[in-house]
Each structure stands twice: as structure tokens, then as C-alpha cells.
C-alpha positions as CSV (number, residue, x, y, z in Angstrom):
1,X,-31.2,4.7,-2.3
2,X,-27.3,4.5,-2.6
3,X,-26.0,2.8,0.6
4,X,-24.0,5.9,0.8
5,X,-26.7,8.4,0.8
6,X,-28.0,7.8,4.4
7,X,-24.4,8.5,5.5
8,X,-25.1,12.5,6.0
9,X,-27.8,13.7,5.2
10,X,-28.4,15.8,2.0
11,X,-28.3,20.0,3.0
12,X,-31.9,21.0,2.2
13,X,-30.6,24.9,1.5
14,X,-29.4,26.5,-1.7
15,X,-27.2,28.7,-2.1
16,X,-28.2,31.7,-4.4
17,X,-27.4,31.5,-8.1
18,X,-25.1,34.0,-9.5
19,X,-26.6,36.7,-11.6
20,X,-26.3,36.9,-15.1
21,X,-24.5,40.0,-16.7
22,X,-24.6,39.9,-20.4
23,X,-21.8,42.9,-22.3
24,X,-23.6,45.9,-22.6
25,X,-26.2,44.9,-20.3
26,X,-26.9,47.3,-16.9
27,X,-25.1,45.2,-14.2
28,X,-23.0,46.8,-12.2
29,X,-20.2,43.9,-13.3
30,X,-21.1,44.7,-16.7
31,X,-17.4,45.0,-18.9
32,X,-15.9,48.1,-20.3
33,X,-15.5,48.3,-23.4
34,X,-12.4,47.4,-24.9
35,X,-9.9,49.0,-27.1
36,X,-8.3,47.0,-30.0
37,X,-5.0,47.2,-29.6
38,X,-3.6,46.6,-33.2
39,X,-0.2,44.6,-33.0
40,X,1.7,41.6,-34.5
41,X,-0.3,38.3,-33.2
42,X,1.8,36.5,-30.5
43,X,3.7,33.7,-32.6
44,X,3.4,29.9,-31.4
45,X,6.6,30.7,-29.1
46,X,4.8,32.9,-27.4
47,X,1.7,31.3,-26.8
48,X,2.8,28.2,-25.6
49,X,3.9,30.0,-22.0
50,X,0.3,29.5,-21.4
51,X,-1.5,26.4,-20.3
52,X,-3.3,24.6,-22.1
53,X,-2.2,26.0,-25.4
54,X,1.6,24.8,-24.0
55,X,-0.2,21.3,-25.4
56,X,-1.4,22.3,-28.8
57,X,1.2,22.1,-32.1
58,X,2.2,25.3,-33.8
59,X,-0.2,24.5,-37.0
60,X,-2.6,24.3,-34.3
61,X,-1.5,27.8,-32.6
62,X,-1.2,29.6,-36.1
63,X,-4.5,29.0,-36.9
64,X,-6.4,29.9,-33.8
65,X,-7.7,33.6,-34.2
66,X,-6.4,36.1,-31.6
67,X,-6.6,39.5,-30.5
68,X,-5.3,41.4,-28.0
69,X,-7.3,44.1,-25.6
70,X,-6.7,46.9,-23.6
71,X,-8.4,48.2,-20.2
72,X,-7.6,51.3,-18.0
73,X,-7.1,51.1,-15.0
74,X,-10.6,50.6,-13.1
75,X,-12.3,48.8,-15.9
76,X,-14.2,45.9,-16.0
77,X,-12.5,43.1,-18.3
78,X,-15.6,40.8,-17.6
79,X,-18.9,40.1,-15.1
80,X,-19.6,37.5,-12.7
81,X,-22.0,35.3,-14.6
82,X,-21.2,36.8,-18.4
83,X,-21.8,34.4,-21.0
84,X,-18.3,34.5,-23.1
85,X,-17.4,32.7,-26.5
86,X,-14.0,33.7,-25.5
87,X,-10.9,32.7,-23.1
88,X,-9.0,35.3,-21.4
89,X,-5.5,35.2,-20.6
90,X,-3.2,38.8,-19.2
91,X,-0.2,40.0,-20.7
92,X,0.6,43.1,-18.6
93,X,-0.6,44.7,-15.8
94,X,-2.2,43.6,-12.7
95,X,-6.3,42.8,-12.2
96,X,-8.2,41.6,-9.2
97,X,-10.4,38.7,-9.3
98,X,-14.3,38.8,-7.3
99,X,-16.1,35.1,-7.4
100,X,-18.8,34.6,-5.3
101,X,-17.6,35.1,-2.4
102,X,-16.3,37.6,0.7
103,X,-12.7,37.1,-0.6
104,X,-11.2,38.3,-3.7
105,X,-7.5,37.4,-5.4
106,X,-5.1,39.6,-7.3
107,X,-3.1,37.9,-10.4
108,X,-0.1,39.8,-11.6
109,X,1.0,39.5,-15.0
110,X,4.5,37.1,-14.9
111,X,3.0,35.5,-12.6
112,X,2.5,31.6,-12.2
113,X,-0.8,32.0,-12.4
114,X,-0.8,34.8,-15.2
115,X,0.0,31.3,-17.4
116,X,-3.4,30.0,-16.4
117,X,-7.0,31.2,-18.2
118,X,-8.6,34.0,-16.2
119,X,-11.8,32.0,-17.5
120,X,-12.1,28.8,-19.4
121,X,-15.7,28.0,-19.9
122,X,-19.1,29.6,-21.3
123,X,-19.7,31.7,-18.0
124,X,-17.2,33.8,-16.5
125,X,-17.1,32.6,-12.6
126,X,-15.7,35.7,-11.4
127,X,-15.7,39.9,-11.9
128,X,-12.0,41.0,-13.3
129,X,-11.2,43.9,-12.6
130,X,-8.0,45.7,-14.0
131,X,-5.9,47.2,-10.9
132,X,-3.5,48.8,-13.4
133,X,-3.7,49.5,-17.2
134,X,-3.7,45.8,-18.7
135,X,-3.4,44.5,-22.0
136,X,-5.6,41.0,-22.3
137,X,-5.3,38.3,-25.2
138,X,-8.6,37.1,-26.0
139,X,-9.0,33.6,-27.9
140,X,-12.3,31.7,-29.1
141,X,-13.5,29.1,-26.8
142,X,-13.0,26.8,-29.6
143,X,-9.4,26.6,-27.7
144,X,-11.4,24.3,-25.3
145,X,-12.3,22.3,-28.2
146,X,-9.0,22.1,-29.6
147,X,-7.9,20.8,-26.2
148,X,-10.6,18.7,-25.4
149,X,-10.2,17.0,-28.8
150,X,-6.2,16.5,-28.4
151,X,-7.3,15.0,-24.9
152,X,-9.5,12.7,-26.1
153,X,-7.7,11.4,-28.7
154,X,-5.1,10.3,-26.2
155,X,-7.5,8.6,-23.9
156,X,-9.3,6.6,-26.8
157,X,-6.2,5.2,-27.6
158,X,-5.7,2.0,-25.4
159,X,-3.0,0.2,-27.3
160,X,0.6,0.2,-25.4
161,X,2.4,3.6,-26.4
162,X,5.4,4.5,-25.2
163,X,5.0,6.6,-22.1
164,X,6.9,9.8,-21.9
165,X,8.4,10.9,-18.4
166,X,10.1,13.5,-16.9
167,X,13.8,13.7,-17.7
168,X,15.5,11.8,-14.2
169,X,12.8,9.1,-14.2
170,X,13.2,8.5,-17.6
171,X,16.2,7.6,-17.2
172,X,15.5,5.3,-14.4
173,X,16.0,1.6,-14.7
174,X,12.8,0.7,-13.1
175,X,10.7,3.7,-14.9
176,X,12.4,2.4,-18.0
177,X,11.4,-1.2,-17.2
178,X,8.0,-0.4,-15.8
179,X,7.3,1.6,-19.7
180,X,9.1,-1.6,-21.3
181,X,6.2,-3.5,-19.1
182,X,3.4,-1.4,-20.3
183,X,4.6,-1.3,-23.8
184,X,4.8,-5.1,-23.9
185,X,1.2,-5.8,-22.2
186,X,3.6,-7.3,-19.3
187,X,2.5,-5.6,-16.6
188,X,0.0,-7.8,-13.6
189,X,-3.4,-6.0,-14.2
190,X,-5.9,-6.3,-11.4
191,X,-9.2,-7.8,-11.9
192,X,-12.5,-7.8,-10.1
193,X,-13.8,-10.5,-7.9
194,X,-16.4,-12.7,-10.2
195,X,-18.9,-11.6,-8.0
196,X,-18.8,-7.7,-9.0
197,X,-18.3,-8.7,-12.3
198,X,-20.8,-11.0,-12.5
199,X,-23.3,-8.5,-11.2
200,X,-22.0,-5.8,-13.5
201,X,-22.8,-7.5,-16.2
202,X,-26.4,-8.9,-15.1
203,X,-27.3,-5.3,-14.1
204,X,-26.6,-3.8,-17.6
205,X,-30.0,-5.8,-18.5
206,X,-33.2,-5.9,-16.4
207,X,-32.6,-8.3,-13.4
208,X,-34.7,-8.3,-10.0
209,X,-33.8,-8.8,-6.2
210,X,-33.7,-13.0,-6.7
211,X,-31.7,-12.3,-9.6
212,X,-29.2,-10.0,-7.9
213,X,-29.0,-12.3,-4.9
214,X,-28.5,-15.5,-6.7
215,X,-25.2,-13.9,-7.6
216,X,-23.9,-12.4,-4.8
217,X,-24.6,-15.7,-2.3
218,X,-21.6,-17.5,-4.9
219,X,-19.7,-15.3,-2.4
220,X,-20.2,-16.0,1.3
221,X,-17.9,-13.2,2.8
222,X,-20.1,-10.5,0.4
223,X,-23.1,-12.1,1.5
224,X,-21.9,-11.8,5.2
225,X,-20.9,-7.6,4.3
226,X,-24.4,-6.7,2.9
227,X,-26.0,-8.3,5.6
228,X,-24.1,-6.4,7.9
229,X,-24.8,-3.2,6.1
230,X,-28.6,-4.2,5.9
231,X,-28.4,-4.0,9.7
232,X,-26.4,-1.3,10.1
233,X,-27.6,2.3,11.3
234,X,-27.8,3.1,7.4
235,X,-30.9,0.7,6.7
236,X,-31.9,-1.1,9.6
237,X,-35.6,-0.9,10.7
238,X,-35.3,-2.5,13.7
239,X,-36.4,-5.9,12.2
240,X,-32.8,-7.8,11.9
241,X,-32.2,-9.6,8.7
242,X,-30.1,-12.8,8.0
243,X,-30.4,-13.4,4.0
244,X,-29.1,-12.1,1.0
245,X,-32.4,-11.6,-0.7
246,X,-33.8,-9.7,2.3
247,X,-30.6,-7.2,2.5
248,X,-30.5,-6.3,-1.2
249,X,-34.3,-5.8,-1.2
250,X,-33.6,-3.1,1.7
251,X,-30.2,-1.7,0.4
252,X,-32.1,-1.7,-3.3
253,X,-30.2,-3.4,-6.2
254,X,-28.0,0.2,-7.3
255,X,-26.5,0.6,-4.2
256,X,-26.1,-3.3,-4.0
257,X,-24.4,-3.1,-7.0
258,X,-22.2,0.2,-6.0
259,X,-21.5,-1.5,-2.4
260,X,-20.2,-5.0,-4.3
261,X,-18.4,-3.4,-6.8
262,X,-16.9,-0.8,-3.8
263,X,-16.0,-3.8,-1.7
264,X,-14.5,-5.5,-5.3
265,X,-12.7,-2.6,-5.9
266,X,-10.9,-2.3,-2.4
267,X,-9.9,-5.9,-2.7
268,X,-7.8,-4.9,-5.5
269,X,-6.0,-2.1,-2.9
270,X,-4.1,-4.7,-1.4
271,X,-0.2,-6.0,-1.5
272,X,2.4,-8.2,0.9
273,X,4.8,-5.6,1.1
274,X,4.2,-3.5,4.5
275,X,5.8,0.0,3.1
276,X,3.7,-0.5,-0.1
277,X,0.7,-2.1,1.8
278,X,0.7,1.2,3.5
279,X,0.5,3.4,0.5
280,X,-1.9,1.3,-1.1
281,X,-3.9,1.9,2.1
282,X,-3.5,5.8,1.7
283,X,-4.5,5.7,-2.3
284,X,-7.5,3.4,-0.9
285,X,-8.2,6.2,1.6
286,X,-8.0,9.0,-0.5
287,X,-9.8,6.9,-3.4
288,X,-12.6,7.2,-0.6
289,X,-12.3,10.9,-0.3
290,X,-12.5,11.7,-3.8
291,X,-15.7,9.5,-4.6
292,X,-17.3,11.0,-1.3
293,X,-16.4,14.4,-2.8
294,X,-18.1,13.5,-6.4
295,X,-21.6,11.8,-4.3
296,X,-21.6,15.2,-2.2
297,X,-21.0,17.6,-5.4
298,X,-23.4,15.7,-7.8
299,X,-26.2,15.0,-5.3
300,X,-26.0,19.2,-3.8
301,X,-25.2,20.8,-7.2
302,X,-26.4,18.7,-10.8
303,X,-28.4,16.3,-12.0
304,X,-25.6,13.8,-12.5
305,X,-26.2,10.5,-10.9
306,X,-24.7,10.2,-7.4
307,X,-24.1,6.5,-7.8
308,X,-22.4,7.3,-10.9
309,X,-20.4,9.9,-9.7
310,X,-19.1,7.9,-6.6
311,X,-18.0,5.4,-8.9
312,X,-16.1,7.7,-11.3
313,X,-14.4,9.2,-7.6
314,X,-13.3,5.8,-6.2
315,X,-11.8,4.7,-10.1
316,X,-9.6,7.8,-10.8
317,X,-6.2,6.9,-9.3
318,X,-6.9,3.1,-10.1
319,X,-3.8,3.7,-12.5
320,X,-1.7,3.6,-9.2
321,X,-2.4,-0.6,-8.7
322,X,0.0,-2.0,-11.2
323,X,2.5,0.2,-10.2
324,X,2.8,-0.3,-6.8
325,X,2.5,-4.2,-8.0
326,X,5.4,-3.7,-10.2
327,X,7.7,-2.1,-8.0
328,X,6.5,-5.0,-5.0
329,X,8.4,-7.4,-7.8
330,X,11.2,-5.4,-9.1
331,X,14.1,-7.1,-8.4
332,X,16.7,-5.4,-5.7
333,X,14.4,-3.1,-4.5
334,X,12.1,-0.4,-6.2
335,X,11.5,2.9,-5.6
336,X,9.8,4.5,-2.0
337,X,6.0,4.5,-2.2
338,X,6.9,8.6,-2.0
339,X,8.9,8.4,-5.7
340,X,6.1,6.2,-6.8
341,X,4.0,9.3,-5.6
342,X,5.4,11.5,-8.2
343,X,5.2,9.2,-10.9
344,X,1.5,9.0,-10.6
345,X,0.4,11.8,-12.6
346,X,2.3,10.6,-15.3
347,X,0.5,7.3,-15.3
348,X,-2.2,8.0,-14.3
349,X,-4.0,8.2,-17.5
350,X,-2.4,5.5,-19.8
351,X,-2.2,3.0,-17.2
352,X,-5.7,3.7,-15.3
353,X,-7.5,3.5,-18.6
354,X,-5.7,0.2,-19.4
355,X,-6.6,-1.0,-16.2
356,X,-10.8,-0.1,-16.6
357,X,-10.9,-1.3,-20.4
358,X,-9.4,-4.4,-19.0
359,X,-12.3,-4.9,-16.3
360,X,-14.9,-4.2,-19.0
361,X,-15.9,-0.8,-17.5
362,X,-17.8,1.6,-20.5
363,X,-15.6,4.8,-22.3
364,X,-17.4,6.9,-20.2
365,X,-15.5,5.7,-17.0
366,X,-12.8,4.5,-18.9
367,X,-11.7,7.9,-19.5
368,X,-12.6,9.5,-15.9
369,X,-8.8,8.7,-15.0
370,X,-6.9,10.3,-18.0
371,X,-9.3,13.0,-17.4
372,X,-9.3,13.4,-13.6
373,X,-6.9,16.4,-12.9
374,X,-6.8,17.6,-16.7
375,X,-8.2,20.9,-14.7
376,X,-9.1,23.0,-18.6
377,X,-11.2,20.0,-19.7
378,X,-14.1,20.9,-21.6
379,X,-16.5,18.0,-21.7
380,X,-19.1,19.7,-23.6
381,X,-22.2,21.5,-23.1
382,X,-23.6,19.8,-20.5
383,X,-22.3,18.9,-17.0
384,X,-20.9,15.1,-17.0
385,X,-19.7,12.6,-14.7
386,X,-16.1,13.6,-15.1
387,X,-16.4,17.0,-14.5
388,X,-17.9,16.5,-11.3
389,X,-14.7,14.0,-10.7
390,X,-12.3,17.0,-11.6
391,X,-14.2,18.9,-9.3
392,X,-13.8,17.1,-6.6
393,X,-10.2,16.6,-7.3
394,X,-10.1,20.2,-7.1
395,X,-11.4,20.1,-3.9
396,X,-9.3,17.4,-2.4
397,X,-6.5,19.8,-3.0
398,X,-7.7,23.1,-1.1
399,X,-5.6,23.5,2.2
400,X,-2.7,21.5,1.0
401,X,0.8,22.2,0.1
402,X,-0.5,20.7,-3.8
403,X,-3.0,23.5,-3.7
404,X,-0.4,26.1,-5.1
405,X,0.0,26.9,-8.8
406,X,-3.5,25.4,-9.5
407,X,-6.6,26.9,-11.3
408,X,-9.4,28.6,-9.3
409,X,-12.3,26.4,-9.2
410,X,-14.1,29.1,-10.3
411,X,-11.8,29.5,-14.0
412,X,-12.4,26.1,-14.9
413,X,-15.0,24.6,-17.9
414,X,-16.9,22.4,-15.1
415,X,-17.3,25.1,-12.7
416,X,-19.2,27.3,-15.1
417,X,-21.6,23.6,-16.1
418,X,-23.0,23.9,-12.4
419,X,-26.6,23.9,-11.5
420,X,-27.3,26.9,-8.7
421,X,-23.2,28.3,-9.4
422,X,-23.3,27.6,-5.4
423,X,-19.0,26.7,-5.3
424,X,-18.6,29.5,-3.0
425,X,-15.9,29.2,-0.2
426,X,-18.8,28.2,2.6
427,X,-20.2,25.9,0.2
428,X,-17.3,24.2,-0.4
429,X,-16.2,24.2,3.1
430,X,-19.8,22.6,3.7
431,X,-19.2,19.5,0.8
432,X,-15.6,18.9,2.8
433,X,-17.1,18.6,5.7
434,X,-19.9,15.8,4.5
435,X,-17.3,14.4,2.4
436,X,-15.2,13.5,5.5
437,X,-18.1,12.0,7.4
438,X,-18.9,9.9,4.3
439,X,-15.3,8.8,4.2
440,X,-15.1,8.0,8.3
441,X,-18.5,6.0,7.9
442,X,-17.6,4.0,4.6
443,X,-14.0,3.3,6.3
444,X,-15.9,1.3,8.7
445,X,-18.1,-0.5,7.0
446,X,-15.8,-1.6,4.3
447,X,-13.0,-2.3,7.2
């Protein structure tokens, strides 16, 4: 059992799966059909208003097949639960959107939102309904492929590239020097205590309790931490323990593994300046929140490994660590831990994914950061570990200012991968709340 599990206990209700409305079929969200509106294709100029096709070159635009649709006013464009081969963007008019829930939302062509997919995977997570006459451009879902190709391409690619920036910070002496860094394999990388990486390593091949506890007593102050967590609320039995091959027999070697490599992995969250000890503090915090997010949403809602999908959470923003290190050395002063803020996204990838293939962590990890708020990622067929990590992402954003100008959860490729299709608002409101007590209880025990 992962030593996170016991920290809230899993929900033992499901929440109903949405129904399944095929075209044609006799749902009342079944679609209307369609008229062909016959009209010269949008050219690549055109298309590349909309996200993620903004990303894709124009050989790349020319060649993917298009057509545009028309609805009255009152139709159906598609079902909750309709399987779809295509992605839907509008063009005119104005439609409402019903996912499972109480609450619907309107999108108004123009719109910020008008730029994003009204669905992006193989199910539709919503009913659209046309408010107005609408005109709707309709693209083969082998745009996700397109994009999830392109996306993966740049996240294979671990040799130092020239990062591109937004125009002022590009144009900044310490962005410029912190690209020159990265370019130049100059920049202070963080690595692992030898105890989590030691224990990595042994556990990729069949090792027992002795085993595992031969390797973590080279480290007194993680023996003294496990013991403590042994005896904690979490495990305890009433029977104290006092060795290291006791407590990992009752934490169990995954989540003795998870708990070193957690404890390993705040270590490297850590700085002497106090403005930039702070904000690695916060990205520690929030690295928290997001892996308590991905345990909740894996363990309620796939079959993806929980201890898996914590450790995907608590690695996404890793990128942030040689920064902050960076601008600790720059000379007369770097940037606010707030400007280092908004460079983040931009380095997020590249630098996170440098930093994982450094510590020996698998492609499958590797990638989670590059991936991690790439919201139209289609990892396939079948839910992964990063999808649940962009979910969660997702959901670390609901109730903040950052919220605005991002996809429903319910238009997005992992949404439509879930087991149950449970995200509904009290759902999600539910996962919050058990990722915050997660959070609160790992806080203390990894103080």
C-alpha cells in the first residue's frame, strides 16, 4: 500500500457513466444532421487562429482534410458521449455547451474560447447545442495525431536547443544567459541523494525487504523518516518499531520506494537565498498538490497506477530547480521569484526533461513535464500516466485567476480516456477536497 493511500480514504461511490449516443442513434442528444456547406477551404492563415493547429506548418495545414457544417438554430451539433473521428471548432454563431453536470456554458464565435476545440478526443464530453444558426469546421481526429507527433518529437529531443522566449525576455540579459547556460550544458543540474537512487535502481529488478533496507540504513536521517512514518497514524498497529527492516516490511517496498524517492526529491527544493527559498517552498508545495491530485484521479477514475501517477504529479514543474539555481548565482541580482514565475511555462519542458534524463528516470516520466499543461495532448488510445498529470493540472487551476482562457476539462483527449466519465463538478469538487488533505498530511510528514 502506497504510504499515501491511508492519508484519506478512497470514496467507495461511483458516479454514473455517461450514456452513449451514437449519430443517428435515438438519444435525445443524438446530432442533427448537417448541411454541407460547399465553400473555399479555410487557407493555413486562417486556420492557425485556432489552437492547436496555431502549432502545425502550412504543408501540414494544406494537407489536413476539412469541411465546414451548418446547423439551425436548435440543432444538435453533437451528444454527450458520441464517439467522433472528428474535431470540432465554430466559425459563426453562438452554441451552448451541457457536460455532465447542473451547469451549462455558452461559447460565442470570436470568442477566446471559440479558438479552442469544442471537442478534442474520441468521445464528445459534452451536448452542443447551436443557440443561433452556426457554421462548424469539422477536421479528422488525425489533427491530434499530427499534434501529438509534433509534441513528441520535441520532447525526445534532449540535446541543448536553443530555447525560444517571448519577445521582452528574450531580450533579457539573464534569459539570454540562462539559454546560453542551457545551450552550453552549463547550467547546475540537481541530482538525487545516492540513497533514492540507489534504490531506484535495485527496484527495477527483483529485491526483497533486507535488500531494500540494506540500502536505505547507508542513510541515517532516511532511516530515522521511515521509522517515523512506520509509527505514524498511517501504519502503526500499536506495536512501535525501531529498525529499518521492520518499517519497510510495514510501509511495503513501493511506497518505501515512493516515500525515499519523495523525501529525495524535496531535498532538491531547497536554496540559501530567503526570497528564492520561499518560492522554492511554494513550487515544493504546489509539486505536492499536483501529485495528490494525480494519486486521487488515478486511484477514483483509471486503472493507472497511483504510485505512478503521484510520481509523474510531484516531477512536472521539476524544470523550475535550475532556474531558481541560476538566478541564486547570477551576478548583480536576478530576476523576482514572480518573473521567474512567468518564465516557467517556457522552460518547463526543455529544462524539466533535461533535468529527469539526467537523474536516469525512464521516457515515460521523462516526458510528463514537456507534456504537463500541453492541455490537446493526445497520448493515444488508452489512458496514461500523463494524462492523468494534465488532468490534475487542470484541476489545480479551477477557482484561480489562471483558470481563464483554458479548455473545459470536459474538451480535452484525457477527459474523454476516463474510466466511469465521473469529472463532473461534484466530483471534481470531491478529488480537491482529498487532494488537499493529502497535501496537509504529506506536508507534515515530510516537514
Amino acid at each position: 500500500m502506497n504510504w499515501f493511500t491511508k492519508l484519506f480514504e478512497k470514496s467507495a461511490e461511483a458516479q454514473p457513466q455517461p450514456g452513449s449516443a451514437e449519430r443517428g442513434s435515438d438519444s435525445a442528444d443524438t446530432a442533427t444532421q448537417a448541411v454541407l456547406l460547399q465553400r473555399q477551404a479555410l487557407s493555413p492563415a486562417q486556420l492557425k487562429k485556432f489552437a492547436p493547429l496555431r502549432d502545425l506548418d502550412d504543408a501540414s495545414l494544406t494537407a489536413l482534410p476539412q469541411q465546414t457544417l451548418g446547423y439551425g438554430k436548435g440543432a444538435t451539433v453533437f451528444g454527450l458521449g458520441q464517439r467522433s473521428d472528428s474535431v470540432f471548432y465554430l466559425l459563426s454563431g453562438e452554441i451552448s455547451m451541457q457536460p455532465d453536470s447542473d451547469s451549462s456554458y455558452r461559447i460565442e464565435a470570436g470568442s477566446a474560447l471559440a479558438n479552442l476545440p469544442l471537442n478534442s478526443g474520441n468521445r464528445c464530453g459534452a451536448t452542443a447545442l447551436a443557440l443561433s444558426d452556426v457554421m462548424i469546421l469539422e477536421i479528422p481526429i488525425a489533427l491530434n495525431r499530427l499534434w501529438t507527433d509534433k509534441s513528441r518529437e520535441s520532447a525526445s529531443c534532449v540535446e541543448l536547443v536553443d530555447i525560444q522566449l517571448p519577445g521582452p525576455l528574450n531580450n533579457s540579459r539573464f534569459f539570454t544567459s540562462f539559454a546560453r547556460a542551457y545551450r552550453e550544458n552549463k547550467l547546475k543540474l540537481p541530482s538525487l541523494p545516492d540513497v533514492a537512487l540507489k534504490l531506484k535502481e535495485a527496484m527495477q529488478q527483483e529485491i526483497g525487504v533486507h535488500q531494500a533496507a540494506e540500502i536505505i540504513q547507508l542513510d541515517p536521517p532516511m532511516v530515522a523518516k521511515l521509522i517515523q512514518v512506520a509509527n505514524s497514524a498511517l501504519y502503526s498497529t500499536g506495536t512501535p518499531i525501531n529498525n529499518c527492516r521492520d518499517a519497510v516490511a510495514r510501509i511495503g517496498l513501493n511506497a518505501t520506494r515512493n516515500l525515499v524517492l519523495s523525501v529525495g526529491l524535496k531535498q532538491l527544493f531547497s536554496c540559501t537565498d530567503p526570497e528564492l527559498m520561499k518560492g522554492m517552498h511554494s513550487l515544493w508545495k504546489n509539486s505536492l498538490y499536483i501529485s495528490s491530485l494525480s494519486f486521487v484521479l488515478a486511484q477514483e477514475c483509471s486503472r493507472i497506477s497511483p504510485d505512478d501517477a503521484l510520481l509523474g504529479g510531484l516531477i512536472a514543474d521539476i524544470g523550475a530547480i535550475p532556474l531558481l539555481h541560476f538566478a541564486e548565482q547570477f551576478p548583480d541580482g536576478g530576476p523576482s521569484f514572480s518573473e521567474l514565475q512567468d518564465l516557467l511555462p517556457h522552460l518547463r519542458g526543455p529544462v524539466g526533461g533535461l533535468v529527469l534524463h539526467t537523474l536516469g528516470f525512464p521516457e515515460h516520466i521523462g516526458n510528463i513535464p514537456h507534456h504537463a499543461e500541453n492541455w490537446l495532448y493526445d497520448s493515444g488510445a488508452e489512458l496514461t500516466v500523463t494524462d492523468i498529470v494534465i488532468l490534475a493540472k487542470l484541476h489545480s487551476y479551477f477557482g484561480s485567476g489562471k483558470a481563464r482562457g483554458l479548455p473545459y476539462i470536459n474538451s480535452i483527449p484525457a477527459y474523454s480516456k476516463l474510466s466511469h466519465g465521473k469529472l463532473n463538478p461534484d466530483f471534481s469538487l470531491m478529488v480537491l477536497h482529498k487532494a488537499q488533505a493529502r497535501v496537509n498530511a504529506a506536508m507534515h510528514l515530510l516537514s
